[in-house]
Each structure stands twice: as C-alpha cells, then as structure tokens.
N, C-alpha and C positions, 0 to 999 in steps of 0.2 A: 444493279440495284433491285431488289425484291420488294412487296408489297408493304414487308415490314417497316421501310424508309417512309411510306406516305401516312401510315395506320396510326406511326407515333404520336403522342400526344406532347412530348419533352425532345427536346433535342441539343444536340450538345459541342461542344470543338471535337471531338472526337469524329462524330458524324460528319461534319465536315471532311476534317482529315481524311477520313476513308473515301468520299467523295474525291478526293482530288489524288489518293493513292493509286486506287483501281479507277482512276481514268474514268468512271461514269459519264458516259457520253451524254448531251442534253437528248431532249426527246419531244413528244407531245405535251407530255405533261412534267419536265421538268426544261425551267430556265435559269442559266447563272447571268447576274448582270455585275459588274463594276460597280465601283464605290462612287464612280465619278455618272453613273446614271440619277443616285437621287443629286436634285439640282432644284433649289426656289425659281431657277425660271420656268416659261410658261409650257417651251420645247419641251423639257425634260418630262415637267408632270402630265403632260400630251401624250407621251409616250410611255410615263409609265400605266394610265389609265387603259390606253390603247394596249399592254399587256394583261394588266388584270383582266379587264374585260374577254379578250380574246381567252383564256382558261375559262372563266367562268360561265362562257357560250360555249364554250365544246366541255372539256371531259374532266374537268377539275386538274390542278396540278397545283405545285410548288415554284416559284420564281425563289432565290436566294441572294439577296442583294448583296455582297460583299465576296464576291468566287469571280477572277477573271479568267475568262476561257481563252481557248485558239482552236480553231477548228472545230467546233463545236464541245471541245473537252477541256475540264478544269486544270489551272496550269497553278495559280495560289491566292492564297487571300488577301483580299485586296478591302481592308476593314473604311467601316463607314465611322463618322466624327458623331457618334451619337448624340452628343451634348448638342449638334447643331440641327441632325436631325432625328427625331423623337419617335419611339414607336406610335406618339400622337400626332406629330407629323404627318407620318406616312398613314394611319389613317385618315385623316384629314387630306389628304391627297387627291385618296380614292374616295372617298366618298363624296367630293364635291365637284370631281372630276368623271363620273360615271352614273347615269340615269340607265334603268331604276336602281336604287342599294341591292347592293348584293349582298345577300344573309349568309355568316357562316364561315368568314373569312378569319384567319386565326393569325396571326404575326407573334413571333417566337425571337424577341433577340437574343442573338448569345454574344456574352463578355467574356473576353478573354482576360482571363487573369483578375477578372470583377473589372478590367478598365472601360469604362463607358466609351472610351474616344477609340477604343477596339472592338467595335461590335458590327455582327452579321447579322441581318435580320433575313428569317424562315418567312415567307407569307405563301398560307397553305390555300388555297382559290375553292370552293366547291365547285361542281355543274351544277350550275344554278337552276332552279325550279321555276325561277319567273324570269329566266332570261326571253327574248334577245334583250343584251347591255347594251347601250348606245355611250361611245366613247366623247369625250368632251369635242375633237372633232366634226362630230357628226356623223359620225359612221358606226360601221358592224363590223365585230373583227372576229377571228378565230382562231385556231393553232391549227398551223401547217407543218407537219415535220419541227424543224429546230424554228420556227417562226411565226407571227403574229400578222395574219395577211388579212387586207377587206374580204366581206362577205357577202357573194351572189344575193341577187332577190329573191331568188327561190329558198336560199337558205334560212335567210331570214326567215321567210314564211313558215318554212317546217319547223324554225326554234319555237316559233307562236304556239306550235301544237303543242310546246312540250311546258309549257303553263297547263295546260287540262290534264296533268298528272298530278295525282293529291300527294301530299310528302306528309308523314307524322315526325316527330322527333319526342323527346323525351325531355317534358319542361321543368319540371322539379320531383323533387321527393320529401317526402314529410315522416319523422318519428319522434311519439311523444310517447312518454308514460303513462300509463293508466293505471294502476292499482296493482297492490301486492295481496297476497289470499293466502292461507296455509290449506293446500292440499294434503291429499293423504301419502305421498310420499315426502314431504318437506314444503315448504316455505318457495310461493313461486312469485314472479313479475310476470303483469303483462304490459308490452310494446304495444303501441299502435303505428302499419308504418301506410302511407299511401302515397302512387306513384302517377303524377298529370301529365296525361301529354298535350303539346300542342300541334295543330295543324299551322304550320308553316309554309304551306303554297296557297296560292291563289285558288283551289277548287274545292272540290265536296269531297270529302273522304267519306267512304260508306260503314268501312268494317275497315279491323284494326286489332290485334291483336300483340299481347305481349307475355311473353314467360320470362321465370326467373327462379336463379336456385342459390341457395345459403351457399356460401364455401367457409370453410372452418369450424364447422358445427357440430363436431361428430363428440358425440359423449353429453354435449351440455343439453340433455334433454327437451330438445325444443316439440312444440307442439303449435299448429297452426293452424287456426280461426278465420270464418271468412263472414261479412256483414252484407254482401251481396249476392243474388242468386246466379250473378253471371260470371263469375269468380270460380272457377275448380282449382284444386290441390291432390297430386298421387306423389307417393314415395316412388323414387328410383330401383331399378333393379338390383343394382350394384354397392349403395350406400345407405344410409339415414337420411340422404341430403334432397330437401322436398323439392321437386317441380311446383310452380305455384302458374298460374296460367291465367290472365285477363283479358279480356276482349270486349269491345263495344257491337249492339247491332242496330246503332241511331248512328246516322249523320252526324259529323264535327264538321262546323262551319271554319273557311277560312277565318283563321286568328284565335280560333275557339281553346280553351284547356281542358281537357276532360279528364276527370279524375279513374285513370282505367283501371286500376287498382289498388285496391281497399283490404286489407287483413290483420290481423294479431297474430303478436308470435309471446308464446308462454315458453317459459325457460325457470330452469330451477335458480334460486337467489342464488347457492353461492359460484354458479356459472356466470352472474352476469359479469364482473368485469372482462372475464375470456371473451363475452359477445360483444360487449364496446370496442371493446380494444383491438380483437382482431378477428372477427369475421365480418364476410362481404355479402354486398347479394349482385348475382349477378343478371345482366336483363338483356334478352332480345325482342326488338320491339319489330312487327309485322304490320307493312302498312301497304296498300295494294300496288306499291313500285319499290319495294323494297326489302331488306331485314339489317337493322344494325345493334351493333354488338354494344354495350359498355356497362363496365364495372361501379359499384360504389362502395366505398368503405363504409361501414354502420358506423363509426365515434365520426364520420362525414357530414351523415344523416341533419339535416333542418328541423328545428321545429317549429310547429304549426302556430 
C-alpha cells in the first residue's frame, strides 16, 4: 500500500477489495478489526479507545472496522449492522472514552450496494498535536508493530514535548462579488476571495506561510489584486497561472483564525461561468512543523 491509500479523502468497496487482494499486511499505522469488535459493552469500547488512542500518540494511521484478518493479513469483509451502530455511534465512543479529544479524526463509512446493515467504517487517527491521549482505562498506549501496547514513563514524557509544536491548518475560505466595471478591453467582474487559518495546537505559532495557484484559468483573463502589504503575487514560468503567496509575521495564538490571505481576482464577464464552474485554486500552507497540501473548487467557495 502507497501513501496514496492514507492522503485519500473518499474511499470506496473497491479499496477495500484491493486491500484484501494484495494481501496488504497490517502495520504501524494500519489496523483491520472485525465487525464483532464494535460492541455496547464496556470491554469492547475499552478497547476500542485504547486503539484509537495508541495511532493517535504515535504516527497517525487508519483502523478499518469491518476487514477480518489472520496473521496479520486481510482474509474478507466481515460488514458491521450500521443501523445498530452509527458513524455517530462510533464517535461517541471515542470521544467519551479518551481524554484529551483528539482533533482531526475522519470516519468514512462505505455501503455496500447503499445497504446500511453492509457497511465498513474507514476511521483515519491523525498524530496528534496535543497528545499523550489517556485511554478510558487509564493508561497510555501506542502502536507497536501490528499492535496497541502500554506506554513507558519516559514515553509519555517525550509525547508532552510534542504539545510545544505549533500546527496551522486551513479554517475556512471566503468568495464574494464585488462589482462589475467596463474596462478597456470589455466588461470585467471582480471576486473577493480570502483564506483563515487556524492554529490548532496548544502553542504560539510565530510565522506561517501559505501559497496558491488558479488551475484552469488559462485564456479567461484573470488579473490579481492584493489589499495587504504582506501578500505578494509572481506569474509562473511556465503558464499564465499566478503564484499568489501569504504569510503572517505576528503571533497566532492557540485557537486564534487568522485571515492569511486577502486578494481580488478580475476576470473578463464573459469568462466567468468557465471560473465558477470549473477552476480551482490550489493551497500549500507552511507552518513551522509542517506543509499540507489541499485543493478547493471555486463554485465550492463560502460566502462571507
């Protein structure tokens, strides 16, 4: 299995399938559990806590509730009763079963054939930023090989360190209209779009930066405006298609949103349906432990 299995955002029977064709062995960060692990008793959700948890102290992974293994390798699907237990369920689970909440956690059920009482649930763990989790238990747990073991005291102590790493992510984005103008070569629109992020860990994020560039945009004339000083924009070497580049050089307090970037994009009117409908902008956000990637459709776009 390649990176591209964890990166997805949708997942599907098919993935599955392929999971249990090529034998995809469990590992650090992935676990198959049986349909007979989710369980209203107290066992069960004790131990499924005590999994979440342990991904979520070490390295992030995927658990896949509905895949029975042997030997560590998927052998076939073994579907959960959705109707009995809910993707609201299983959060509910975990989050009343593991101090502190873990941010960031994604559960993906798939239905087979749309049958609800056929369904696998994907639940994808981050490394958490304000781990150590403590399991309903009592304890500290982590992934060992194919398994979910207690955690030394010394371990513990080095996760503490890993709270004083700041994390940004990407909290929203905003596009509104502002005015239509007749230029000298036709009839133009201008967009307002701006992009917030949040500090989601427990520390001080100092500096921060984020770029981003159009896809789809070649021909509809765009031009692009900036309302702050700490905002630059350069054309690509290769394309029309603008680099656009933000960054903070103030402090974002944990919890804080900072609006990192601010601009206008001018487009000739009779381009604009082609920019609703089908160009992106894409964004890499730099934050002093990190860089993540992610896409957004412009007809996506919020407004303000």
């Amino acid at each position: 299995m390649g990176l591209s299995f964890f990166d997805k955002e949708m997942y599907s029977y098919e993935d599955l399938v392929n999971l249990i064709e090529n034998q995809i062995e469990e590992s650090i960060n992935l676990d198959y559990k049986s349909a007979k692990s989710l369980d209203n008793t107290d066992l069960k959700k004790r131990e499924l806590a005590k999994d979440v948890s342990a991904f979520a102290n070490s390295d992030g992974g995927i658990i896949i509730y509905g895949i029975q293994e042997e030997n560590h390798k998927p052998t076939r699907l073994d579907f959960v009763n959705g109707n009995e237990y809910t993707k609201e369920w299983l959060e509910n689970v975990i989050d009343s079963n593991i101090q502190q909440k873990i941010h960031g956690i994604k559960i993906y059920p798939i239905r087979i054939n749309s049958d609800i009482k056929e369904t696998v649930y994907v639940v994808k763990i981050p490394s958490s930023s304000s781990a150590p989790h403590i399991s309903a238990d009592k304890k500290y747990y982590r992934r060992y090989n194919f398994k979910s073991v207690p955690m030394e005291e010394y371990e513990v102590r080095l996760l503490y360190n890993r709270t004083s790493r700041a994390e940004v992510d990407i909290h929203s984005l905003f596009m509104n209209f502002k005015e239509e103008y007749d230029g000298p070569s036709g009839e133009k629109l201008i967009y307002d779009i701006e992009v917030y992020v949040i500090n989601s860990s427990n520390s001080i994020e100092k500096h921060c930066k984020i770029e981003g560039t159009f896809e789809n945009v070649e021909g509809l004339g765009i031009e692009v405006s900036f309302s702050s000083q700490n905002i630059k924009h350069r054309r690509s070497f290769d394309s029309n298609i603008r680099l656009l580049i933000g960054y903070n050089d103030s402090p974002i307090f944990p919890g804080e949103i900072f609006p990192i970037l601010q601009f206008s994009v001018i487009i000739d009117k009779v381009s604009n349906d082609h920019f609703l409908n089908n160009a992106s902008l894409k964004l890499k956000l730099f934050d002093s432990s990190s860089a993540k990637k992610t896409d957004f459709k412009i007809r996506d776009l919020k407004k303000l």
